[in-house]
Rosetta silent file (secondary structure, phi, psi, omega in degrees, C-alpha in Angstrom):
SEQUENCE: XXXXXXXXXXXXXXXXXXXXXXXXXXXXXXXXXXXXXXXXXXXXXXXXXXXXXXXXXXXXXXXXXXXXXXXXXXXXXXXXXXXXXXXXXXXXXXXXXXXXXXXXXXXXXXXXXXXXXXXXXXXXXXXXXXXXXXXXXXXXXXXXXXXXXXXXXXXXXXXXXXXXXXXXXXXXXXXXXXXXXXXXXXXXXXXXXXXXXXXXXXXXXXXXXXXXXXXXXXXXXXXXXXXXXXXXXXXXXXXXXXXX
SCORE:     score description
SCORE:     0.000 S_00000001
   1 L     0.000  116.092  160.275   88.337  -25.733    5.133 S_00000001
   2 L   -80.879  125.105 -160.027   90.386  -23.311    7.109 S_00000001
   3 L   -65.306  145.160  157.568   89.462  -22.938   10.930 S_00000001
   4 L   -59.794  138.561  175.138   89.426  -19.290   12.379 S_00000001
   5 L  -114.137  152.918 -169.586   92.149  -19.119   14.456 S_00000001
   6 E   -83.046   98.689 -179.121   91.890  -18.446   17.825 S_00000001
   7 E   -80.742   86.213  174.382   94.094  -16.304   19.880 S_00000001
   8 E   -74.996  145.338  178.971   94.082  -16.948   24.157 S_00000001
   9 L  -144.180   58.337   40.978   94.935  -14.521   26.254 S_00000001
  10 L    94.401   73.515  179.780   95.898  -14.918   29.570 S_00000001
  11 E   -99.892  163.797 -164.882   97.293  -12.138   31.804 S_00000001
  12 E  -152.452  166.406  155.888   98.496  -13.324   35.103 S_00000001
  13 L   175.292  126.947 -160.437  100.598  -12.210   38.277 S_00000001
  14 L    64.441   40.485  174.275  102.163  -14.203   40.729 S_00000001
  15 L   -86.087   27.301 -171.465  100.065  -17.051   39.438 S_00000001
  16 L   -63.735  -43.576 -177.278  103.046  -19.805   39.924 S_00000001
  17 L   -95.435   12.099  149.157  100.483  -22.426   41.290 S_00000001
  18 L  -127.836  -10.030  156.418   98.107  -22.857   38.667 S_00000001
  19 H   -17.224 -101.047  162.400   99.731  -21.075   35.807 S_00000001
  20 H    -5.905  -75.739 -139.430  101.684  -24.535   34.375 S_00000001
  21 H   -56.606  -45.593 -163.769   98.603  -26.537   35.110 S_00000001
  22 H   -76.274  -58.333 -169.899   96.257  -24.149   32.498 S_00000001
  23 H   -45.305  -30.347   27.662   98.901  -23.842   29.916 S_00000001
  24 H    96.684 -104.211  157.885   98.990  -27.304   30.238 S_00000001
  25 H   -47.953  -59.631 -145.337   94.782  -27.982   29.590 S_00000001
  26 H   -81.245  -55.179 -125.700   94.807  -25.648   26.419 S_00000001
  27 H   -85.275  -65.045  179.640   98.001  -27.465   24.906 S_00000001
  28 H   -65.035  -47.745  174.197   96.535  -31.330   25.550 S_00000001
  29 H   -57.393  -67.197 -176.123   92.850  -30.212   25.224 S_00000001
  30 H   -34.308  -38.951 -156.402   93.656  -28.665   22.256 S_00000001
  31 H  -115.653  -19.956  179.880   95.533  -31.614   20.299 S_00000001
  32 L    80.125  111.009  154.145   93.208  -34.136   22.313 S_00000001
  33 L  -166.197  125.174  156.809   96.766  -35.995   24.150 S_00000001
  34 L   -64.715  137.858 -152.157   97.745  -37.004   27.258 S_00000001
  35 L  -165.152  149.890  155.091  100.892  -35.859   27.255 S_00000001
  36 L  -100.483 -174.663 -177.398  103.060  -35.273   30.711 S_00000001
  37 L  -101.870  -44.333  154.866  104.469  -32.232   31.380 S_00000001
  38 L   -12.044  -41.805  172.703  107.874  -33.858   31.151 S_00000001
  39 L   -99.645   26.511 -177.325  106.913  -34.590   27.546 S_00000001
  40 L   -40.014  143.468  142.113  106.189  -31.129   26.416 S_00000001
  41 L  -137.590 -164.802 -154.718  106.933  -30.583   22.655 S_00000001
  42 L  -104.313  111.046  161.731  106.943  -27.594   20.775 S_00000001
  43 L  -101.781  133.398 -175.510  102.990  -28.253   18.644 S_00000001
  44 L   -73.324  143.314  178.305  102.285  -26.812   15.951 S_00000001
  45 L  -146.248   96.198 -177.021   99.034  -24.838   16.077 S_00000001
  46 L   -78.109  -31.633  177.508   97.963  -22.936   13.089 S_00000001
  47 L   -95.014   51.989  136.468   94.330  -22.467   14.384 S_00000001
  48 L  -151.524  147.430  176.777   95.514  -21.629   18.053 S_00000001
  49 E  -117.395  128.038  160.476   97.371  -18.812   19.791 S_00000001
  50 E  -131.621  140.679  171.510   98.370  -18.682   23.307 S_00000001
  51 E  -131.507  124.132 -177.725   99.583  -15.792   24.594 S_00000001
  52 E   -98.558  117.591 -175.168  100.792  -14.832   28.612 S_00000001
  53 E  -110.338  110.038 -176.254  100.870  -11.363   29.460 S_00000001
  54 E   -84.242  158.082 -162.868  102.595  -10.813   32.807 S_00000001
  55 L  -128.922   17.851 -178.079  101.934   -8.325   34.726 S_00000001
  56 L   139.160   -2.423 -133.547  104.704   -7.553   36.946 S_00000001
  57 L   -60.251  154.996  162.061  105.038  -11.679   39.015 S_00000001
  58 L   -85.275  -32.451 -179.484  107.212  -11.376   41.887 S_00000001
  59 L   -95.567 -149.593  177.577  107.455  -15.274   41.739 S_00000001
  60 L  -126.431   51.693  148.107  108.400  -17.684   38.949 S_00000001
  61 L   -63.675  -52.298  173.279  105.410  -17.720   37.241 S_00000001
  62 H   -68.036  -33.131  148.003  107.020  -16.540   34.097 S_00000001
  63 H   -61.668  -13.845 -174.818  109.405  -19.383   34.130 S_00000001
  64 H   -87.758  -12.015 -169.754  106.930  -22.038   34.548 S_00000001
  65 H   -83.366  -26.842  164.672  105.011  -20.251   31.644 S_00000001
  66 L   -12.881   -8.502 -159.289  107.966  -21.028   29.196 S_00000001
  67 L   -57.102  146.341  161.875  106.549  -23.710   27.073 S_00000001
  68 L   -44.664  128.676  167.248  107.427  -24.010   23.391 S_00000001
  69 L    72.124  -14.671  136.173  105.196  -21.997   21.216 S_00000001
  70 L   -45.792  121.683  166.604  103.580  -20.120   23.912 S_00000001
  71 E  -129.054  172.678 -155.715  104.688  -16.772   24.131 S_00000001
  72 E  -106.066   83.987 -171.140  105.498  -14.616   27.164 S_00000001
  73 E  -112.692 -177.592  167.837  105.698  -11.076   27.015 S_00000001
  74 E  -131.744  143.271 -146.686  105.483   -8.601   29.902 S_00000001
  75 L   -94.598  107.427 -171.962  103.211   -5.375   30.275 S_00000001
  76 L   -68.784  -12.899 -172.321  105.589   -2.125   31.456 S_00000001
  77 L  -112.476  109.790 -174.460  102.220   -0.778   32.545 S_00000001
  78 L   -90.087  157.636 -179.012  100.428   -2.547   35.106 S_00000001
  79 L   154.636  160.068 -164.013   96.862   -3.633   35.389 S_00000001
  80 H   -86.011  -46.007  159.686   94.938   -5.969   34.166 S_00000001
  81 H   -39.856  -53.050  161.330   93.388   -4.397   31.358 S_00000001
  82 H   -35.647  -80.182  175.526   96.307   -3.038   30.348 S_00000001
  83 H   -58.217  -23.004  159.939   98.074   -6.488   29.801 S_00000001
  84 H   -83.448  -22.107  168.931   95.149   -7.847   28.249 S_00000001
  85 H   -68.133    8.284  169.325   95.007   -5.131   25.474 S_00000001
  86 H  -110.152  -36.083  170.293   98.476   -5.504   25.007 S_00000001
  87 H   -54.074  -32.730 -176.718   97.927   -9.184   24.588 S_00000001
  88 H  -114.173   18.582  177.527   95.716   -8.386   21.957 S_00000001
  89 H  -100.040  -33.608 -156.427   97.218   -6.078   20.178 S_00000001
  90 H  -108.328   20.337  171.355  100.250   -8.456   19.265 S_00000001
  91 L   -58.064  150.282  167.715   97.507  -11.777   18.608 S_00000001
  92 L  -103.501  -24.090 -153.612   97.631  -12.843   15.209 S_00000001
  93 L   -84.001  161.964 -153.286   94.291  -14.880   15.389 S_00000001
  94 L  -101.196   -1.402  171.370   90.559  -13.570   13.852 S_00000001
  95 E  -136.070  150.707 -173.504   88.814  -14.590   17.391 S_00000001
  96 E  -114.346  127.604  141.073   90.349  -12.842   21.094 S_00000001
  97 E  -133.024  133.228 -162.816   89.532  -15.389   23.932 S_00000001
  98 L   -98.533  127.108 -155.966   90.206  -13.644   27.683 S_00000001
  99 L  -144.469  105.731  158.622   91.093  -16.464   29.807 S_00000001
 100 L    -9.645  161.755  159.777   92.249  -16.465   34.151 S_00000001
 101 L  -103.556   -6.298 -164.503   94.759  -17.657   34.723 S_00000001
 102 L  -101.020   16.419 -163.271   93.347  -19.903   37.325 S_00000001
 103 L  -101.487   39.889  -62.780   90.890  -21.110   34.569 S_00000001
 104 E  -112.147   95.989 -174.644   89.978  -23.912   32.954 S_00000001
 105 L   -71.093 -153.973  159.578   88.318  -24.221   29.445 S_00000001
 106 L  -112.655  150.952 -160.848   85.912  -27.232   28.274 S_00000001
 107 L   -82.849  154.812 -173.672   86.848  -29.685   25.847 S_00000001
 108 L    61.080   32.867 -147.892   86.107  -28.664   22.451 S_00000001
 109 H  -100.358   -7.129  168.013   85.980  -25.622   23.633 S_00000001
 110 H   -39.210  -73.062  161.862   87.459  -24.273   20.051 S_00000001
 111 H   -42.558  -34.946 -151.320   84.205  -25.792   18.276 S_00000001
 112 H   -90.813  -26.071  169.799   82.034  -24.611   20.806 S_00000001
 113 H   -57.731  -68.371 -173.283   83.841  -20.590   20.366 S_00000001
 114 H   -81.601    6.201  172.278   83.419  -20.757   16.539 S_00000001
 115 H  -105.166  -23.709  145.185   79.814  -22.163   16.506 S_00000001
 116 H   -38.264  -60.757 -165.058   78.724  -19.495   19.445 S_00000001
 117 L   -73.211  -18.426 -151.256   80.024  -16.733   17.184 S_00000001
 118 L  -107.467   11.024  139.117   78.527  -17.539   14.026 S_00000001
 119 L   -50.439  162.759 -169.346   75.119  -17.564   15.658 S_00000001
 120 L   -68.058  158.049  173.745   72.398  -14.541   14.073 S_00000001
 121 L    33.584   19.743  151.193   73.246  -11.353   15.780 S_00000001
 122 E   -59.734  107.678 -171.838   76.182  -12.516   18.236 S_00000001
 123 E  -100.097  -21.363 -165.406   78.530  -10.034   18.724 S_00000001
 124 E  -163.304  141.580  178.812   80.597  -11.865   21.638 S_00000001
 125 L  -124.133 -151.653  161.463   80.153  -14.737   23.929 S_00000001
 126 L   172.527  165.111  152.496   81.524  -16.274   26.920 S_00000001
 127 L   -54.878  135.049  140.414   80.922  -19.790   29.158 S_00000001
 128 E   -51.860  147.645  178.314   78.835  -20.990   31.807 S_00000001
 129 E  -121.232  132.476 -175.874   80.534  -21.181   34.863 S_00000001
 130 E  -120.975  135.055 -172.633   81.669  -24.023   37.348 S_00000001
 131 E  -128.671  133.111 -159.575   83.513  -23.292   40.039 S_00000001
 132 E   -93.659  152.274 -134.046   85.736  -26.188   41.743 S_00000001
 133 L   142.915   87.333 -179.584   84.606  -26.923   45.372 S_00000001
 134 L   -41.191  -22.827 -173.861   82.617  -29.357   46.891 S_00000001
 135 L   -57.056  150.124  178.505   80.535  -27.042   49.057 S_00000001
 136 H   -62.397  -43.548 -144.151   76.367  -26.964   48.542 S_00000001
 137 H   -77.982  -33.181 -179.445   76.692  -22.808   49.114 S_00000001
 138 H   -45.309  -69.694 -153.659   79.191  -22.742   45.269 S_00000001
 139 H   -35.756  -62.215 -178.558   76.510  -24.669   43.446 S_00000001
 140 H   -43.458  -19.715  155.563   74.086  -22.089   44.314 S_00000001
 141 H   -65.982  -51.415 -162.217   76.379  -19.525   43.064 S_00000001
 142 H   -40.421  -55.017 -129.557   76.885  -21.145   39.501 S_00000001
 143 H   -87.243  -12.201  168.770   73.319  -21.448   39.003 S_00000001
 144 H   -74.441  -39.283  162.929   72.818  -17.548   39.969 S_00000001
 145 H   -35.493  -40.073 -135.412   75.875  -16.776   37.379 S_00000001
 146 H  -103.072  -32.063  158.205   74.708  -18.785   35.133 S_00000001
 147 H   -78.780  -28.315  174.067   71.270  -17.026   35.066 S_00000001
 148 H   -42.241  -37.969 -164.834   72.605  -13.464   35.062 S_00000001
 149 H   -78.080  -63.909 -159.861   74.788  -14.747   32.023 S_00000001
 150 H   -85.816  -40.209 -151.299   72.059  -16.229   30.034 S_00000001
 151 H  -107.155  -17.171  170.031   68.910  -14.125   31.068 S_00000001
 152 H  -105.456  -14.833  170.423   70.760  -10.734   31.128 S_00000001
 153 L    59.015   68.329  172.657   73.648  -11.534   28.983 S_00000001
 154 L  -128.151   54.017 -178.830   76.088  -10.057   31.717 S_00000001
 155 L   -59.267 -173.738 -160.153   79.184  -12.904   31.865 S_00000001
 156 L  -139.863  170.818 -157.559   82.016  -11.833   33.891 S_00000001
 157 H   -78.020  -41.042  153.477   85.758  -11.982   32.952 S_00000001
 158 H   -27.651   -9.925 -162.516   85.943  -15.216   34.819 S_00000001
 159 H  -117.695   17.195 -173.972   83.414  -17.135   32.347 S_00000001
 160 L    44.075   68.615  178.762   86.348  -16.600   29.561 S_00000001
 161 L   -33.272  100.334 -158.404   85.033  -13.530   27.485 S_00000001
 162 E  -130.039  156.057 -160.149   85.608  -14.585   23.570 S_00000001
 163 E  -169.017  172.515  173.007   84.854  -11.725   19.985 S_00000001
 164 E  -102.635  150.862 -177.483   86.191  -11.479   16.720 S_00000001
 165 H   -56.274  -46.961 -173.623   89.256   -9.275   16.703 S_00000001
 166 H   -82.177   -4.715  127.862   88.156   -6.805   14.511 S_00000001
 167 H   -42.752  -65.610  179.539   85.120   -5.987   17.489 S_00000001
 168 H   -68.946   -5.405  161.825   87.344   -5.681   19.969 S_00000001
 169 H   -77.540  -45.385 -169.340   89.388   -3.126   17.906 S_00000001
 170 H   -68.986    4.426  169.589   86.164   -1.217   16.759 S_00000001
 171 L  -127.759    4.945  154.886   85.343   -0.410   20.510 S_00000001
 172 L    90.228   35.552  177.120   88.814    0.197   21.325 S_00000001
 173 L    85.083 -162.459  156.386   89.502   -2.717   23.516 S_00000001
 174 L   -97.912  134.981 -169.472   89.008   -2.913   27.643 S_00000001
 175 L   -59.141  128.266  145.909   88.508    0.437   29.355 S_00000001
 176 L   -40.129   53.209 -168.493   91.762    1.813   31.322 S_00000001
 177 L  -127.051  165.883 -152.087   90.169    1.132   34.567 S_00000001
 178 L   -93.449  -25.345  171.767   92.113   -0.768   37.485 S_00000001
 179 L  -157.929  147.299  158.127   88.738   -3.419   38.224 S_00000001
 180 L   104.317    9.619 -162.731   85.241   -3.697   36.556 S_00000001
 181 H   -71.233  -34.567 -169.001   87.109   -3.454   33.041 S_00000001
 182 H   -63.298  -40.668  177.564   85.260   -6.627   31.935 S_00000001
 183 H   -76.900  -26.815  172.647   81.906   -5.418   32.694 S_00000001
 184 H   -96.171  -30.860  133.788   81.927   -2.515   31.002 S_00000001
 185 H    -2.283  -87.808 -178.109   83.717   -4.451   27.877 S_00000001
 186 H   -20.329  -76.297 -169.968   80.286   -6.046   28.146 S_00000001
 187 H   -73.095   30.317  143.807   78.102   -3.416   28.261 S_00000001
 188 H   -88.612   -9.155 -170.640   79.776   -1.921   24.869 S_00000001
 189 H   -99.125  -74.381 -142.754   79.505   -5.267   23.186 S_00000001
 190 L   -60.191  -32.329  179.617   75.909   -5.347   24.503 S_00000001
 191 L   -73.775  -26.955  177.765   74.886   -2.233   22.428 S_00000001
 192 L   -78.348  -39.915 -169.225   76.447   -3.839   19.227 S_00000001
 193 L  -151.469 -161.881  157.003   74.693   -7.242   19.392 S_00000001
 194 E   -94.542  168.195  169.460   73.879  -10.209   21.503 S_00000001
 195 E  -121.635  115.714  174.568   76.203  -11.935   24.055 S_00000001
 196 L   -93.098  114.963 -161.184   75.787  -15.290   23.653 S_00000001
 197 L   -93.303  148.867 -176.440   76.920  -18.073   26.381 S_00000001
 198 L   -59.316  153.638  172.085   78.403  -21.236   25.166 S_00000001
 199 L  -112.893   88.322  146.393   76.745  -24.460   26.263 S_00000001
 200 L  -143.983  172.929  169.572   79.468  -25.498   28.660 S_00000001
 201 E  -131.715  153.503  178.931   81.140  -24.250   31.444 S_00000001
 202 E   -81.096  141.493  172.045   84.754  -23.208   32.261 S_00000001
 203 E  -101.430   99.879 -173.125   86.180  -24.413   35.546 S_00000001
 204 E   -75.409  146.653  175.317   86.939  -21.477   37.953 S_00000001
 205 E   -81.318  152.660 -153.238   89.735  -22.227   41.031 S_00000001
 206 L  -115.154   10.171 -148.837   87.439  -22.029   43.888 S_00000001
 207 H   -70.684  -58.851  156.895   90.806  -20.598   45.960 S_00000001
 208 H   -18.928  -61.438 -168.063   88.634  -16.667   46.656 S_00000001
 209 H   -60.101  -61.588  176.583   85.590  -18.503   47.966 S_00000001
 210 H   -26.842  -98.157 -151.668   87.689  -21.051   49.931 S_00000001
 211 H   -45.757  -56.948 -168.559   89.951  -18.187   51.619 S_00000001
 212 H   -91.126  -51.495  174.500   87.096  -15.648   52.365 S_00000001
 213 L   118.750  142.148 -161.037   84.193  -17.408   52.443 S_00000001
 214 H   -48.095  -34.547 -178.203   81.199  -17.978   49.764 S_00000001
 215 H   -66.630  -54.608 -174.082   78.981  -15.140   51.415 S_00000001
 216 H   -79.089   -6.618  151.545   81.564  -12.486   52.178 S_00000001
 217 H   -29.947  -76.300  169.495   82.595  -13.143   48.517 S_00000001
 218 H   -52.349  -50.317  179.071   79.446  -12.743   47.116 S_00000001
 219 H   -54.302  -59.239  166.405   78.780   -9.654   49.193 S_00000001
 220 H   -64.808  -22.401  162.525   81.964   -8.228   48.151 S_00000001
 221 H   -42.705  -61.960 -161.416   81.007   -8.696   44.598 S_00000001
 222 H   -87.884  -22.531  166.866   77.910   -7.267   44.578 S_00000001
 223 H   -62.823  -30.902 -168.511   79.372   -3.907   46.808 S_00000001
 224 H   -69.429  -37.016 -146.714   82.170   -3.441   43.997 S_00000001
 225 H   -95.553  -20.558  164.317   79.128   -3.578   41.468 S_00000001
 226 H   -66.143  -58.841  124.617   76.893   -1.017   43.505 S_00000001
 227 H    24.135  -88.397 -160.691   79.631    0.910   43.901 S_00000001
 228 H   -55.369  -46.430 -123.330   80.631    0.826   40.640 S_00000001
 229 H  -122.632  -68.243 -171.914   77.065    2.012   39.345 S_00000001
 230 L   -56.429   -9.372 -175.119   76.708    4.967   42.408 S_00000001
 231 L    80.543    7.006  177.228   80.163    6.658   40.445 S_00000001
 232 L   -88.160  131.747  162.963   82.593    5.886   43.172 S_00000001
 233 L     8.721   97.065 -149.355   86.183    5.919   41.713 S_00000001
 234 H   -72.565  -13.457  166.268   86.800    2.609   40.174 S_00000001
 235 H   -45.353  -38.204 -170.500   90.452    3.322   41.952 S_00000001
 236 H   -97.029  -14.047  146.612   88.565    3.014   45.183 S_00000001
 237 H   -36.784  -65.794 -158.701   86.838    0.265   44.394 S_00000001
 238 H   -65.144  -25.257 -164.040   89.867   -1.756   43.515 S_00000001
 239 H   -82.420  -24.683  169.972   91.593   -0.945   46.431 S_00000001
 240 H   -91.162  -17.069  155.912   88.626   -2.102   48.901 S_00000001
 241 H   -53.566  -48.620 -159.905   88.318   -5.115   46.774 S_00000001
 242 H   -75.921  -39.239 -170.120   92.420   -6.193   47.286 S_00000001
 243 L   -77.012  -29.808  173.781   91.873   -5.285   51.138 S_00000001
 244 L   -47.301    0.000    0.000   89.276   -8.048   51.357 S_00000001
């Protein structure tokens, strides 16, 4: 029986400290092997794709992304949408999974992608999300994500957004917008089908929360998404997000 194969897609910039480290998880998760990164080899993967779409890094994130059989291209246009729809235009594989760079997947998370899709009326899917951090105030996020995700079927780009290829061509990709492209991805998917979450979670870097703090995070979250919904300029949005 031949597996659907799976395409990842990964745009990043200036992501030199955890870049390695995810490329890294799909390539050992994938094969099941402890493997060092010293002992890279070039594995064959007929049922996996990974592809790194840069977006501009200032740093050496695109050397550390080098690995055998990964490949690396870079997006003349920047944004994030933008690099992932260029990511997925040159995928080979019959499922798109949208993946952080800072982002972890769950083991098996192949099986758990093709048995999600091939639920009745599933047009797209995504993860539950864990985010790492010891603090009490995180948990209390997941478990609001994780109901938004499941009782409204609204995951975020962060929960690793996964479709069949030929869906994300028939709506014409992610929207040309500089933040918020994921959510509205969503709500075009949402009109076709269900979004169905996975039963695992993805491990988010916890570095945002950490840096800012869990509240003024959250707070800024939910202003981009009011915002967003009131018609102001998704330009102006992004740019009061990045000043945060």
């Amino acid at each position: 029986m031949t597996l659907e194969k799976i395409s990842i897609i990964i745009p990043v910039l200036n992501e030199a400290s955890v870049v390695r480290q995810t490329l890294m998880n799909l390539i050992t998760n994938h094969k099941n092997l402890e493997i060092e990164d010293s002992e890279i080899r070039d594995l064959e993967r007929e049922d996996l794709e990974i592809i790194v779409v840069d977006g501009g890094s200032k740093d050496n994130t695109v050397e550390l992304a080098q690995i055998k059989g990964i490949k690396v291209i870079s997006c003349p246009t920047p944004g994030r949408a933008n690099q992932m729809n260029l990511g997925a235009k040159i995928a080979t594989g019959n499922i798109l999974l949208f993946l952080h760079a800072d982002t972890q997947l769950p083991l098996e998370y192949q099986n758990l992608i093709r048995e999600t899709l091939s639920k009745p009326q599933t047009i797209a899917g995504a993860f539950e999300l864990k985010i790492d951090g010891k603090m009490s105030s995180l948990r209390l996020v997941e478990k609001l994500v994780n109901w938004r995700s499941r009782f409204f079927s609204l995951p975020y780009g962060d929960q690793a957004i996964f479709l069949k290829t030929a869906i994300f061509q028939k709506i014409g990709g992610f929207p040309n917008l500089p933040i918020m492209e994921d959510f509205e991805l969503i709500q075009q998917l949402k009109s076709l089908g269900k979004i169905s979450i996975a039963p695992a979670a993805v491990v988010t870097s916890g570095r945002r929360w950490q840096k800012i703090g869990v509240w003024k995070t959250t707070l800024i979250n939910q202003l981009i998404i009011i915002g967003y919904f009131l018609g102001i300029p998704p330009i102006k949005l992004h740019n009061f997000y990045r000043k945060q």
